[in-house]
N, C-alpha and C positions, 0 to 999 in steps of 0.2 A: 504494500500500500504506500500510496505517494505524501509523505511528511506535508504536504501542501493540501491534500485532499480534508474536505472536512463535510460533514452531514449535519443534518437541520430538522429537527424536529415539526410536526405538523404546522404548529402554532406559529413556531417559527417562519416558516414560509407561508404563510397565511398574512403576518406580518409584513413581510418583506413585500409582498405581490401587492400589498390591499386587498387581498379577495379575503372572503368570509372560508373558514374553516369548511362548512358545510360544502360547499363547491369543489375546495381539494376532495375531502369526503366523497363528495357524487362522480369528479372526473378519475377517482379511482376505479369506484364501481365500476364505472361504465369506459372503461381501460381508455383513458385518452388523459389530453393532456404531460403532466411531468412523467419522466422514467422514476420508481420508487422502487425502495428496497424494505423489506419486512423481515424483522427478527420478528420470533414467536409473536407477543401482538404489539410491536411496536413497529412503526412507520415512521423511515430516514429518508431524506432528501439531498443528493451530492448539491454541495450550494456549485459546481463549476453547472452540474443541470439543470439548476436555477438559474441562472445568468444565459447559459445556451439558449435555453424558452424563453427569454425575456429578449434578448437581444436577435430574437429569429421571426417576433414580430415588429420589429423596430419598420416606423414607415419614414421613409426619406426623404424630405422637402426638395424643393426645385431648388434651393441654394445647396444643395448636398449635391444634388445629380448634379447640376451644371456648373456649379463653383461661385453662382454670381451672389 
């Protein structure tokens, strides 16, 4: 395991997105959304696949595309 890598609890990421708990909750269920990992019944989050998900709906302005 990479000394850099680090995991986030539900709430935690719940935090960090603004979304409500419940939503992480549901886009489990219904397998979308973040990649997640499950010890017995705890549920971790890699914060680097938090940032991947966040950063992969990033929308680009016309000053990004074209520089002006």
């Amino acid at each position: 395991m990479e000394p850099s890598l680090k995991y986030l609890t539900e709430v935690q990421v719940a935090e960090i997105m603004s979304r409500a708990l419940s939503t992480l909750r549901n886009d489990r269920f219904n397998r979308r959304g973040l990649p997640y990992i499950k010890v017995g019944r705890s549920v971790r989050y890699s914060l680097n696949d938090v940032i991947q998900f966040m950063e992969s709906r990033r929308i680009k302005t016309s000053t990004e595309i074209y520089g002006g």
